[in-house]
SERO-4910 file (N, C-alpha, C, O; in steps of 0.05 Angstrom, whole numbers):
BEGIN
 pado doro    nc1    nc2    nc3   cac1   cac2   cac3    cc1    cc2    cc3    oc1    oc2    oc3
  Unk    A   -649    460   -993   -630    469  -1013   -646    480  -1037   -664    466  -1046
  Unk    A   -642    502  -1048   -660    520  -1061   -634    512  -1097   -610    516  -1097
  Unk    A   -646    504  -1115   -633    505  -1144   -645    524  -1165   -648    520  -1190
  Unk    A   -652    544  -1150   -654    576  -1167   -645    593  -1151   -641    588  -1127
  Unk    A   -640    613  -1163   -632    645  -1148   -663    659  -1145   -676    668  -1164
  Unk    A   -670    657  -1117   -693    670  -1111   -699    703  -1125   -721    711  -1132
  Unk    A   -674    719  -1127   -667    741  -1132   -678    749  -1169   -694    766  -1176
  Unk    A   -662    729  -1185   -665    737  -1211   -700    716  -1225   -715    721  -1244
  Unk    A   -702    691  -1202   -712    668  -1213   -696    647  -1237   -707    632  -1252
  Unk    A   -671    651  -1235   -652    633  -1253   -651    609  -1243   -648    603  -1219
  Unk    A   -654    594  -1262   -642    560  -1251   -620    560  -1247   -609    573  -1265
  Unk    A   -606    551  -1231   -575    548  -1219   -571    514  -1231   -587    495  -1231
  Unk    A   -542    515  -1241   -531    493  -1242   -530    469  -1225   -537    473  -1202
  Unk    A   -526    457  -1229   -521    425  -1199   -494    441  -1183   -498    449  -1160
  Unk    A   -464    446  -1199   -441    462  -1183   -453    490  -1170   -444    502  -1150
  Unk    A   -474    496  -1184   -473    529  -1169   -490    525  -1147   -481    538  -1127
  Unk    A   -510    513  -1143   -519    513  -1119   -512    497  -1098   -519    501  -1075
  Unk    A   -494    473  -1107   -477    471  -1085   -457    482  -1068   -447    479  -1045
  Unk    A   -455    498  -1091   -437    526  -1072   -443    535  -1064   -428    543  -1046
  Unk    A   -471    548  -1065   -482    563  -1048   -502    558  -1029   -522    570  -1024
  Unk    A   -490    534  -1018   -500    522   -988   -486    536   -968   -462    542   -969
  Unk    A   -497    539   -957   -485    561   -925   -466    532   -907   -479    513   -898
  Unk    A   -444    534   -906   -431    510   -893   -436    505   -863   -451    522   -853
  Unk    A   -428    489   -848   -429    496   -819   -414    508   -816   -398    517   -832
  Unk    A   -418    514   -784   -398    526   -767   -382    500   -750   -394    482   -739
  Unk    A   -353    505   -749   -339    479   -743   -318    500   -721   -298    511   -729
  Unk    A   -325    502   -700   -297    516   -685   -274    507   -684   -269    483   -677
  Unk    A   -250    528   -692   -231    516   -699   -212    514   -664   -191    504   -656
  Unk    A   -229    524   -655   -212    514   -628   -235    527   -601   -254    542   -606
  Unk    A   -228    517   -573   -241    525   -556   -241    544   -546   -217    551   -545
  Unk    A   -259    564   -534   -256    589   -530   -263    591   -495   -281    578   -483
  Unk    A   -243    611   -483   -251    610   -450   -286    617   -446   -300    630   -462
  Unk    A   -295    607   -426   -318    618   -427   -314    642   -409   -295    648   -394
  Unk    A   -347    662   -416   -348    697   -419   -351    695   -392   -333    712   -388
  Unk    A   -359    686   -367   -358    690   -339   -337    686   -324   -338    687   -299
  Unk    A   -315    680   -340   -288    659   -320   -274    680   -303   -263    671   -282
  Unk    A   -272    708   -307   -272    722   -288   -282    727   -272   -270    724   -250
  Unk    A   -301    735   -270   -326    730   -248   -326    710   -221   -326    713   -197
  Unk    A   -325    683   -247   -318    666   -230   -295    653   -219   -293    629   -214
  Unk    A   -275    670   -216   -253    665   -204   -252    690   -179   -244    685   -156
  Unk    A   -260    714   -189   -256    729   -165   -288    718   -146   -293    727   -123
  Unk    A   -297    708   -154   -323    706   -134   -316    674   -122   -330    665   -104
  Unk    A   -294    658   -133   -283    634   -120   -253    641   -105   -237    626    -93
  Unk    A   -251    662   -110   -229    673    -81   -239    689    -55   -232    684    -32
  Unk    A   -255    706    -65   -267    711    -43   -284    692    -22   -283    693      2
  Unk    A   -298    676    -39   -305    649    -29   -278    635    -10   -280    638     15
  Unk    A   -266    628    -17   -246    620      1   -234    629     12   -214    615     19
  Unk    A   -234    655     22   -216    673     37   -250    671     60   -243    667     83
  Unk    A   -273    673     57   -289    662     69   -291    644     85   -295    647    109
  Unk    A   -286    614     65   -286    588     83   -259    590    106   -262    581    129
  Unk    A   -233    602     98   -211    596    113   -222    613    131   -229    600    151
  Unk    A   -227    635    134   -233    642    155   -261    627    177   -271    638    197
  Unk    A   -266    605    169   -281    594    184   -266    566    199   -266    557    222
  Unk    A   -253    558    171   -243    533    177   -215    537    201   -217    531    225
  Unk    A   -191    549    189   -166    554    193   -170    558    226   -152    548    239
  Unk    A   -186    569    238   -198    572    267   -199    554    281   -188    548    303
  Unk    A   -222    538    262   -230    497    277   -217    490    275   -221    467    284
  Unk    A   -185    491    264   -160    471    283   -167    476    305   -177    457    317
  Unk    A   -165    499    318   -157    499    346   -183    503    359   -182    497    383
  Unk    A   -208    514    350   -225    518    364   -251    501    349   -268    514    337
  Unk    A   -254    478    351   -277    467    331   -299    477    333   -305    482    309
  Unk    A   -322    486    348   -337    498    349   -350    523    329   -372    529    319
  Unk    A   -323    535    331   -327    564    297   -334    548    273   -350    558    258
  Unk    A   -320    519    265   -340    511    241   -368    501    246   -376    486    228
  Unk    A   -386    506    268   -408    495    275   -423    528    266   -447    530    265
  Unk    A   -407    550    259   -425    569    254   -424    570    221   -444    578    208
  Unk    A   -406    563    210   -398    552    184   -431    540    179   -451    548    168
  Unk    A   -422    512    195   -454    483    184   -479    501    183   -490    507    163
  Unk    A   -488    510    213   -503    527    217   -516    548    196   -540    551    194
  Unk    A   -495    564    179   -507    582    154   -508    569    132   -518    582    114
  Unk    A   -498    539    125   -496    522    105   -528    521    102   -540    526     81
  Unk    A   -542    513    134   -561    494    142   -588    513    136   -609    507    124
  Unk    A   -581    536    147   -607    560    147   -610    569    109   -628    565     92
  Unk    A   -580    584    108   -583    595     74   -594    575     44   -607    580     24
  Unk    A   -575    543     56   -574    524     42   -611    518     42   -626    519     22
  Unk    A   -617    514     63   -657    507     72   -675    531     47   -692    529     30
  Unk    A   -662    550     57   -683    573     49   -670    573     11   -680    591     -2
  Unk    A   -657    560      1   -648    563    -15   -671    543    -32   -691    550    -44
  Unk    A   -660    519    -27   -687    487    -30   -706    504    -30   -717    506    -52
  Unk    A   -715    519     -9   -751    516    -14   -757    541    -31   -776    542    -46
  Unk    A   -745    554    -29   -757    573    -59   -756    565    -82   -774    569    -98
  Unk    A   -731    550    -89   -728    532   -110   -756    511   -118   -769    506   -138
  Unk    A   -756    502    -91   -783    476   -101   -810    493    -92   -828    479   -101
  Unk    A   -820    511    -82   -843    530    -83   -839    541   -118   -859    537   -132
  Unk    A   -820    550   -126   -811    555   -160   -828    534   -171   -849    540   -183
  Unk    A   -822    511   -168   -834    493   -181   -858    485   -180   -869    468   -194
  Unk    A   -870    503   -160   -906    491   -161   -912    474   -130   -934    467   -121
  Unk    A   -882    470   -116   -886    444    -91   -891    467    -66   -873    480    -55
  Unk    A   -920    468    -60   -927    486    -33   -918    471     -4   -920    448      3
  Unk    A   -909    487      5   -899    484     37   -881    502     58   -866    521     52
  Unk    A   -884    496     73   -874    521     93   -847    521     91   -833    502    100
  Unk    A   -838    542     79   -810    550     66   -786    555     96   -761    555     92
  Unk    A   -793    557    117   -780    559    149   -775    524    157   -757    520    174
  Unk    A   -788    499    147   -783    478    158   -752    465    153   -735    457    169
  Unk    A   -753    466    124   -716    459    116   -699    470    136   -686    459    155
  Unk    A   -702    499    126   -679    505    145   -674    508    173   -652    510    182
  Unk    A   -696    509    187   -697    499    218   -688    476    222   -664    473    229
  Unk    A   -707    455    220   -697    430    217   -665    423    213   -652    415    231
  Unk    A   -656    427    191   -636    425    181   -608    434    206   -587    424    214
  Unk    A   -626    457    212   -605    480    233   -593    461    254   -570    456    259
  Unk    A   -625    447    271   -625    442    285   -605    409    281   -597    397    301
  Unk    A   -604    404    267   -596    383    260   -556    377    265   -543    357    271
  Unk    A   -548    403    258   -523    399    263   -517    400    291   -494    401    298
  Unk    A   -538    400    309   -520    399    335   -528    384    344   -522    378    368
  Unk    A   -548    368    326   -549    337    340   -534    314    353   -543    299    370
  Unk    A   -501    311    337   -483    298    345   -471    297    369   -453    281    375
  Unk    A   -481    319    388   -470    333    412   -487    318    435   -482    321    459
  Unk    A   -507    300    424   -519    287    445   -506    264    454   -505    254    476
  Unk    A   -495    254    425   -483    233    438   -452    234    442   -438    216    450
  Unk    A   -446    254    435   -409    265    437   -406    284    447   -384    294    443
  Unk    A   -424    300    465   -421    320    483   -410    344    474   -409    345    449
  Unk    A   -401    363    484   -392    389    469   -355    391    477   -340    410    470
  Unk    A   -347    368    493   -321    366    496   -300    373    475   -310    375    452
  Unk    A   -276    377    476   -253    384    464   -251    361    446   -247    339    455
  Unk    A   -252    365    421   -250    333    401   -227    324    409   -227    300    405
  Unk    A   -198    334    423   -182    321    425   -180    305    457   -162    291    467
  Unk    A   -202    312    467   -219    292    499   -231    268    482   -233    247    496
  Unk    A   -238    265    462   -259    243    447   -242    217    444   -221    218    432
  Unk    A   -253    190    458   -234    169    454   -240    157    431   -263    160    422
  Unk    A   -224    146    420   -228    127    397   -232    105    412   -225     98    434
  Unk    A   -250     90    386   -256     56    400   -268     52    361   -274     70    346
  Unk    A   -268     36    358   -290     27    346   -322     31    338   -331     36    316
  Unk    A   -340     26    367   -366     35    361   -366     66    371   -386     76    380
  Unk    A   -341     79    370   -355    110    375   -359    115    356   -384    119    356
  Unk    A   -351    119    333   -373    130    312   -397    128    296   -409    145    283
  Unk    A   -402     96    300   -421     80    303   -454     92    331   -479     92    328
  Unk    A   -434    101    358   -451    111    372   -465    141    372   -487    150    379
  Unk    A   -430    158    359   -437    181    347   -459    188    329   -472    209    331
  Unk    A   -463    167    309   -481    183    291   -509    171    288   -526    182    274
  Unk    A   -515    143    306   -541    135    317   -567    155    322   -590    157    313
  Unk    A   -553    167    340   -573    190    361   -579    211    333   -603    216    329
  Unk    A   -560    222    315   -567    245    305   -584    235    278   -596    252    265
  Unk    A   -585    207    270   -593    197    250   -625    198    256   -642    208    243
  Unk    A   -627    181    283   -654    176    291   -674    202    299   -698    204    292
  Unk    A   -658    224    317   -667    247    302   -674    257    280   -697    262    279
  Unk    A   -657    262    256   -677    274    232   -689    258    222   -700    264    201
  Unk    A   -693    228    233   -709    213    220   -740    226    233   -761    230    221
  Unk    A   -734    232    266   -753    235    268   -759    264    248   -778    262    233
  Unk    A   -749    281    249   -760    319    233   -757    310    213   -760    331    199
  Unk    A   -753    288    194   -769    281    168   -798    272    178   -819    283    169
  Unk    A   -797    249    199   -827    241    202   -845    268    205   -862    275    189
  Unk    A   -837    282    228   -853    309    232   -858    320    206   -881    326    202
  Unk    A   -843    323    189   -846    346    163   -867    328    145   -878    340    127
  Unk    A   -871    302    150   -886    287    136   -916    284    143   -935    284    127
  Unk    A   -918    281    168   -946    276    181   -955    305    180   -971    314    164
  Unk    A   -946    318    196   -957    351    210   -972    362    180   -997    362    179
  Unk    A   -960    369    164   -977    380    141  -1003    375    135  -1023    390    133
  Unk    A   -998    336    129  -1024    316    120  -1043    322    143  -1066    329    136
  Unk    A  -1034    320    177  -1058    329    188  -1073    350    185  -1098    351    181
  Unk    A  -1048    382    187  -1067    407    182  -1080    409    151  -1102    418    151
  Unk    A  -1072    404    133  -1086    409    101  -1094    383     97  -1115    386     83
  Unk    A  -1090    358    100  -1104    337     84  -1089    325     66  -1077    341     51
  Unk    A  -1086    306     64  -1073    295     32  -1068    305     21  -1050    293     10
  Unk    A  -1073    328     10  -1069    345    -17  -1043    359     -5  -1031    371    -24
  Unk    A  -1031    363     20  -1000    373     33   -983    347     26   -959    348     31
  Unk    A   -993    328     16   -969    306     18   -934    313     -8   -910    311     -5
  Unk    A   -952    322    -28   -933    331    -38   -904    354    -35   -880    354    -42
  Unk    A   -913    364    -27   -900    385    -10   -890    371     20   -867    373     29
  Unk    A   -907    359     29   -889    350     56   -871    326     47   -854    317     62
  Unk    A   -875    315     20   -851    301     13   -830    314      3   -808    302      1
  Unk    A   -833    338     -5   -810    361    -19   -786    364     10   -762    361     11
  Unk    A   -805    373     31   -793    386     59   -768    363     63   -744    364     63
  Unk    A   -786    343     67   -767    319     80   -749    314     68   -729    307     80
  Unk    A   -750    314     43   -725    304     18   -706    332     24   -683    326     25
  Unk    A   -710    351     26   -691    384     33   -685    373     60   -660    373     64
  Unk    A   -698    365     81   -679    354    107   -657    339    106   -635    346    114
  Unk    A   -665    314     94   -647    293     83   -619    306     68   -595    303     74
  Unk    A   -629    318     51   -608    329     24   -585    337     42   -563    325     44
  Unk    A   -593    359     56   -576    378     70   -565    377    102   -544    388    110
  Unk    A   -579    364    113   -571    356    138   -555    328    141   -534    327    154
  Unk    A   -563    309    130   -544    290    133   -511    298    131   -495    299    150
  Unk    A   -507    302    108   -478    319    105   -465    338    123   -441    341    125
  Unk    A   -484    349    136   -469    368    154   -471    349    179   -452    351    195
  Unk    A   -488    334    184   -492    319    211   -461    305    204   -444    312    220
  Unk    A   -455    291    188   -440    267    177   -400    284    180   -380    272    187
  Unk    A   -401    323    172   -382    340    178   -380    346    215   -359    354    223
  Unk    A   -395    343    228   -388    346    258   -380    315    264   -365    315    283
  Unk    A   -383    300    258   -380    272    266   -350    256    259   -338    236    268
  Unk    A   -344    280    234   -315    278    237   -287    284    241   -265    273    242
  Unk    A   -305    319    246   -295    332    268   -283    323    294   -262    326    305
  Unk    A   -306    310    299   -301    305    339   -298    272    341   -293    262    363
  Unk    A   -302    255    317   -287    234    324   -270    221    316   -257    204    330
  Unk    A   -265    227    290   -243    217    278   -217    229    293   -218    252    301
  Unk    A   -201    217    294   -176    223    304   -161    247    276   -157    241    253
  Unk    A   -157    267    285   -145    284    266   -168    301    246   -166    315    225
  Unk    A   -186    295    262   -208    298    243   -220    327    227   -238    328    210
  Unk    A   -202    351    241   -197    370    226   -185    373    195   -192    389    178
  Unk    A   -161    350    195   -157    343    169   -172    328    156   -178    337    133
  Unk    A   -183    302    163   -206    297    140   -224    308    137   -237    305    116
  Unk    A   -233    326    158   -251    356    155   -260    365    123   -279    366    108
  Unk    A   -227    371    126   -215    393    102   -210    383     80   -204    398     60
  Unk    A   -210    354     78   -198    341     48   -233    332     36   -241    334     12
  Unk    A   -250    321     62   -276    319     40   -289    348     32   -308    349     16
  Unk    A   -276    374     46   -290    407     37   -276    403     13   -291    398     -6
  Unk    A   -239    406      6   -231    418     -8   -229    396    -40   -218    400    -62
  Unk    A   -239    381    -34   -224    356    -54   -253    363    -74   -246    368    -98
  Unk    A   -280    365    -70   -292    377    -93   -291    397   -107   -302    400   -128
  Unk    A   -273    418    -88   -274    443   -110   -244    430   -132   -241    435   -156
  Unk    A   -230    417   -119   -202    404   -141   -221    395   -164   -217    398   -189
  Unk    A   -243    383   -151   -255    365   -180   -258    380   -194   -249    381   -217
  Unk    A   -277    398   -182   -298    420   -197   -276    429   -224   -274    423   -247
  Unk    A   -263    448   -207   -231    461   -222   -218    447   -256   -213    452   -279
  Unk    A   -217    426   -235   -201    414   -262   -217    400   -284   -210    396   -307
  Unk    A   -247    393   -269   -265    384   -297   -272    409   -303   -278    411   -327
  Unk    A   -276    437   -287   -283    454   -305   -261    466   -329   -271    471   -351
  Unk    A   -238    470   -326   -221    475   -348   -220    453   -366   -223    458   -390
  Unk    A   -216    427   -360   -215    409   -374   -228    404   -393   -219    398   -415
  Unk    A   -262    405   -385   -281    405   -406   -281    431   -423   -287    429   -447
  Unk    A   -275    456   -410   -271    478   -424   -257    478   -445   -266    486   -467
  Unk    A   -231    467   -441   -206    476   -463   -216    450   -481   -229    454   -501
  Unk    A   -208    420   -470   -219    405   -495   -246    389   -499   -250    377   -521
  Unk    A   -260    389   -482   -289    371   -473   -304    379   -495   -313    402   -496
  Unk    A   -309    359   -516   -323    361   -541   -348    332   -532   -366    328   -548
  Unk    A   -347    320   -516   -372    295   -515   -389    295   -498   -381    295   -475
  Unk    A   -409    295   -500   -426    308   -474   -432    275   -459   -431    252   -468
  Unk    A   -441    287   -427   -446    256   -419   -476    258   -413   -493    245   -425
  Unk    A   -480    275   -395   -513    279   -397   -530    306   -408   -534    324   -391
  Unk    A   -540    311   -439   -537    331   -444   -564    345   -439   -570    368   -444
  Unk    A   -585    321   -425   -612    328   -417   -609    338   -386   -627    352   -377
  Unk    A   -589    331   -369   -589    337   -345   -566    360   -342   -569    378   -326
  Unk    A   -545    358   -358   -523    385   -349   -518    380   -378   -511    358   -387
  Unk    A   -522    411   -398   -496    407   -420   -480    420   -423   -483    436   -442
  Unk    A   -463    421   -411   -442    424   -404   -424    410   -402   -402    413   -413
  Unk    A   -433    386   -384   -416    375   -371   -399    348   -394   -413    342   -413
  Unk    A   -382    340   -394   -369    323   -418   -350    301   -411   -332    308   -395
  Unk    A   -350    281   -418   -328    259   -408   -303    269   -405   -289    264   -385
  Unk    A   -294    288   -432   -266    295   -423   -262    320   -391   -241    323   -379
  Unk    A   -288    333   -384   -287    342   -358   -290    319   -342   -271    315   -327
  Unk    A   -305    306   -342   -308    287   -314   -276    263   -312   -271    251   -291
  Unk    A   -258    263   -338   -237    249   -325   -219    265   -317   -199    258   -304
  Unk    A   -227    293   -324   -206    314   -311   -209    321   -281   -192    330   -266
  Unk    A   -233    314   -277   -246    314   -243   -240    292   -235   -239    289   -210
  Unk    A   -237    278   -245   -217    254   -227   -191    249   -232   -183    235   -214
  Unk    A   -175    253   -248   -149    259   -246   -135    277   -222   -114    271   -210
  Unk    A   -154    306   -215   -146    324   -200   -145    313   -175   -123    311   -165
  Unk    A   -173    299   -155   -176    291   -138   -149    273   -133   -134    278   -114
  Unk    A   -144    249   -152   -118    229   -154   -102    239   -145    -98    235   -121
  Unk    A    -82    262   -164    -60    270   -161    -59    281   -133    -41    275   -117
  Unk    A    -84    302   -128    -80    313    -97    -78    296    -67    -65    301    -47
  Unk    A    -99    271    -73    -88    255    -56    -61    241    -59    -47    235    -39
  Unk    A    -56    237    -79    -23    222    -67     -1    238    -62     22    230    -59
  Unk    A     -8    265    -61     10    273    -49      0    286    -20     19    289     -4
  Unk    A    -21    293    -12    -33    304     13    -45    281     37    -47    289     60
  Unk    A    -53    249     27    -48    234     42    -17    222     56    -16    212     78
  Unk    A      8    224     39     30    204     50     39    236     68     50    235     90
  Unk    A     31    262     52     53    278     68     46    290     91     61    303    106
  Unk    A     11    283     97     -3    307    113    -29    281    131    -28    274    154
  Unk    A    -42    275    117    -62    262    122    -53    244    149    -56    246    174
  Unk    A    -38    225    127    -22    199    146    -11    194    166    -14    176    182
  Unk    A     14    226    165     27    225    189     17    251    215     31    261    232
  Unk    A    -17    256    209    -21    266    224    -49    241    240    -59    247    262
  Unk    A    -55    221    228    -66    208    238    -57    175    250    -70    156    257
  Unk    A    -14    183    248     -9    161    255      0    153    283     20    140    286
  Unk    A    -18    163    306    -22    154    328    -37    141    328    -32    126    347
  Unk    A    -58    134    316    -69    112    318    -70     84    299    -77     61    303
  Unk    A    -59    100    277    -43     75    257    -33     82    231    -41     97    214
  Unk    A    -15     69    232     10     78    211     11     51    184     13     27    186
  Unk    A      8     65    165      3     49    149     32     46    127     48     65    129
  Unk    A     39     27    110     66     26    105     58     42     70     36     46     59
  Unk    A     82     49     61     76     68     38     62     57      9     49     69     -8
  Unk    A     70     32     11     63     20    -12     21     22     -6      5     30    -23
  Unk    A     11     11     22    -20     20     16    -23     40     17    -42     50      4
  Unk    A      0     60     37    -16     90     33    -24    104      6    -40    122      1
  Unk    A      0     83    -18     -6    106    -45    -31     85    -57    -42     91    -79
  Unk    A    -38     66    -46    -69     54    -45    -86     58    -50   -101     56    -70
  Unk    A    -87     69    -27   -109     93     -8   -105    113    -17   -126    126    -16
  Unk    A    -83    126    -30    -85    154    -34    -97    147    -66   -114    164    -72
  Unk    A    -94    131    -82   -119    130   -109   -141    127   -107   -157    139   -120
  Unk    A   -149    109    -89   -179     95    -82   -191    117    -74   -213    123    -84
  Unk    A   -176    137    -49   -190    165    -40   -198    179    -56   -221    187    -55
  Unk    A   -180    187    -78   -187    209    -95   -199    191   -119   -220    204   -123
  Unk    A   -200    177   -133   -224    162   -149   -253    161   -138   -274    165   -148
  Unk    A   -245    154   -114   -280    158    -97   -293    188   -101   -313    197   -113
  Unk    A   -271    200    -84   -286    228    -69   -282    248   -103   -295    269   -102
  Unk    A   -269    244   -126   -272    254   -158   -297    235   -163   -307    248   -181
  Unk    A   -312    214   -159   -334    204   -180   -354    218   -152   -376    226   -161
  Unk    A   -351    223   -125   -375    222   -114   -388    260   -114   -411    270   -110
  Unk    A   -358    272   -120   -360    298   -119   -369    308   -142   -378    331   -139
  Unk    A   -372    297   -171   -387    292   -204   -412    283   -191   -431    299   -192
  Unk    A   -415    265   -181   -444    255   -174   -455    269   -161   -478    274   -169
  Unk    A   -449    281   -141   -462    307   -135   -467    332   -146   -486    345   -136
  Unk    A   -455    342   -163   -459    360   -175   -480    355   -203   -496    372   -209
  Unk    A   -476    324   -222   -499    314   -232   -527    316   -219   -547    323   -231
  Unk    A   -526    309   -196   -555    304   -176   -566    327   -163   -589    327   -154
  Unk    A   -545    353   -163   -559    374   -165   -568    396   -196   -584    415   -199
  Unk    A   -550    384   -213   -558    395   -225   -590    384   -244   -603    400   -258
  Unk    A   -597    357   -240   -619    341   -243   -638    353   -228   -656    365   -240
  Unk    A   -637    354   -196   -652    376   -188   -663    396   -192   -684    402   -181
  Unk    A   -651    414   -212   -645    440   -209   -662    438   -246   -674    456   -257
  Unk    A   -659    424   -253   -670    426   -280   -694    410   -280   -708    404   -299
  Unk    A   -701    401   -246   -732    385   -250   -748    408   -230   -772    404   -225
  Unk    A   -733    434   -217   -744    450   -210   -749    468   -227   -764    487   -222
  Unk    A   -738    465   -254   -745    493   -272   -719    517   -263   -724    538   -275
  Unk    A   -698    518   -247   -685    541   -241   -656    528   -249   -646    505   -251
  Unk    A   -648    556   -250   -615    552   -269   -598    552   -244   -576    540   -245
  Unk    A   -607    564   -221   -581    556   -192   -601    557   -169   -625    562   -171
  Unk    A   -589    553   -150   -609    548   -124   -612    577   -115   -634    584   -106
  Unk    A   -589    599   -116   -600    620   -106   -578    640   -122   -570    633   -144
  Unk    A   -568    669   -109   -547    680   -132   -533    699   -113   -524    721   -116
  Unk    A   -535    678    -84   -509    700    -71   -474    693    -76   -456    700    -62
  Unk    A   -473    680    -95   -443    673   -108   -446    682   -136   -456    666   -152
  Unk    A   -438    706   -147   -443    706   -180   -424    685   -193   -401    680   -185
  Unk    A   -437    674   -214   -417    655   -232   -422    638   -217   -419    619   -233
  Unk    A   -431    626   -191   -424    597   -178   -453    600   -181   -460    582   -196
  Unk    A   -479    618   -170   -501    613   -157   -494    615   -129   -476    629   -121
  Unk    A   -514    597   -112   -524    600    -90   -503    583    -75   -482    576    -86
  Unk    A   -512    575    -39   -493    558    -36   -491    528    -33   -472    516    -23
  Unk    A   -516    514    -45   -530    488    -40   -516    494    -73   -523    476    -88
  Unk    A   -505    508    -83   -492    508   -114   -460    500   -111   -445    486   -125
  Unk    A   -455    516    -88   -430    504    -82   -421    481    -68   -399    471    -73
  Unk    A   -439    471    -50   -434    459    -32   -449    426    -43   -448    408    -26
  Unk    A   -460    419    -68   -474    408    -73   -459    373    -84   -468    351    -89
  Unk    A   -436    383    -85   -409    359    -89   -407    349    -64   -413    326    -59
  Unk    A   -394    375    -38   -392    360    -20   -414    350      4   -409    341     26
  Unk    A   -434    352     -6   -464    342      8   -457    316      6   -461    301     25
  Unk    A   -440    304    -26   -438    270    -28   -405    263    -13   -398    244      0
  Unk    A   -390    286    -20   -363    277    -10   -367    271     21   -358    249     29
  Unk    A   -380    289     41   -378    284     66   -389    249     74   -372    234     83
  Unk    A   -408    243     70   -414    227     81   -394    206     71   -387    190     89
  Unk    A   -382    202     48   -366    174     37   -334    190     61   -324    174     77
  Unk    A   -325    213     59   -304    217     81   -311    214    100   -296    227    115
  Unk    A   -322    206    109   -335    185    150   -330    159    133   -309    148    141
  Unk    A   -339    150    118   -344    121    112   -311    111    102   -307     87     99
  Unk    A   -289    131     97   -268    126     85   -251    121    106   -235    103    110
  Unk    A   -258    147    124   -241    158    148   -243    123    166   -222    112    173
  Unk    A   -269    112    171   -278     86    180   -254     61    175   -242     45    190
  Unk    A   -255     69    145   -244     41    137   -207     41    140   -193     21    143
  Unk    A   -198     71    138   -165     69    142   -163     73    163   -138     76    166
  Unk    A   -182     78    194   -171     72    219   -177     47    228   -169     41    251
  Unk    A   -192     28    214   -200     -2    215   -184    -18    206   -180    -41    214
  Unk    A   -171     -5    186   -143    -23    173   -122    -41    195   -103    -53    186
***
């Protein structure tokens, strides 16, 4: 705080140079953000995309295996330039091979049959996802050893980068065929662990937009704000109680019918889960993504980024929808 006029060299009063303090800036209200067009026509076209992959695998499941498949390759090649960005050397072709190869692992032990040939029991999905687990456990081991032998110790770093990009991305899609072809109906819970993070995304993104003034982590996303993250779970809520009693339920009640009072249960517990796990994923990539040094994983989505940018919610939603799908046909 300056108590002269630099200009004349006058001493200024105690009132005058408090006046002439430059005040803050206090916004008197929230303003849309400058990309929201962008990112709306580049999140329709996006979904005029996915339906055309998905809307098919009702009847033909197999067409979302070419879906996983470009998740697995673009999503791979996406990771390793990202973590090569960062300084982590390694063969930028292992993610996404690996990865590739990974979604049709489930087929060893569930064959390539008509998911609606697949019996339910109990340990089938238990037996389902054995074989494909113990697989990438092994093409993590491979991505781990093979390096250290050809370069030496000094590859460990990087062959720990590879394996963690196997893990990241393949589990999730291994964890999306598995509920495909065994869950009973499993085209619909398909579609509720794809579609239920972009609900989150949506509604914490306006939410925090219009009123989200508190940040939650402002070293890892700042952006992101409590009043968005209860708006990302509010959305998930509301959409399950009304898409489990009217759609979900009575398409999976051949094998069990649940009475309405747990279905609207289940329909909060679902969407509280798959809204905190679909935030948690998008936190844990965006932690990623700020310990690689890069602002998105790649930029074939303008306004979204890449597609390990999009898909980075439901990398966490898939696996908890097997583990959900588990527990309301165990009921």
């Amino acid at each position: 705080m300056k108590n002269f006029n630099e200009d004349t060299g006058e001493i200024l009063r105690p009132h005058e140079y408090e006046i002439s303090k430059e005040p803050e800036y206090v916004p008197i209200r929230k303003r849309p953000p400058a990309n929201l067009k962008t990112r709306v026509i580049t999140a329709a076209v996006f979904a005029f995309i996915m339906a055309a992959f998905l809307i098919p695998a009702y009847w033909l499941p197999w067409i979302s295996l070419i879906l996983f498949a470009l998740i697995a390759m673009i999503g791979g090649s996406e990771f390793s330039t990202a973590m090569r960005m960062a300084g982590y050397s390694h063969e930028p072709w292992i993610v996404s091979l690996f990865t590739l190869f990974s979604v049709f692992t489930p087929f060893i032990s569930i064959g390539f049959g008509k998911k609606e040939y697949v019996i339910w029991s109990s340990a089938w999905p238990g037996m389902a996802m054995l074989m494909p687990v113990l697989l990438v456990g092994l093409m993590v081991t491979l991505a781990l050893i093979v390096p250290i032998i050809r370069r030496g110790i000094q590859a460990l770093s990087g062959a720990m980068v590879s394996a963690f990009g196997i893990i990241y991305i393949s589990f999730p899609l291994v964890c999306a065929v598995v509920i495909l072809y065994t869950l009973p109906s499993g085209w619909f819970w398909l579609l509720t662990a794809i579609v239920t993070p972009w609900i989150s995304d949506t509604t914490a993104y306006f939410t925090g937009s219009l009123i989200g003034s508190h940040k939650i982590f402002p070293r890892i996303s700042p952006n992101k704000t409590w009043e968005g993250f209860i708006g990302g779970l509010l959305g998930p809520v509301i959409a399950m109680m009304i898409w489990l009693p009217l759609v979900l339920a009575p398409q999976s009640e051949q094998v069990v019918a649940l009475p309405t009072g747990l279905l609207l249960i289940f329909a909060v517990l679902f969407g509280v889960m798959l809204g905190l796990f679909s935030q948690v994923g998008d936190l844990f990539a965006s932690a990623l993504k700020r310990w690689a040094r890069v602002k998105d994983f790649g930029n074939i989505l303008p306004g979204h980024g890449g597609v390990l940018d999009r898909f980075d919610s439901a990398f966490f939603t898939l696996p908890l929808m097997l583990s959900l799908g588990l527990l309301y046909f165990g009921v």
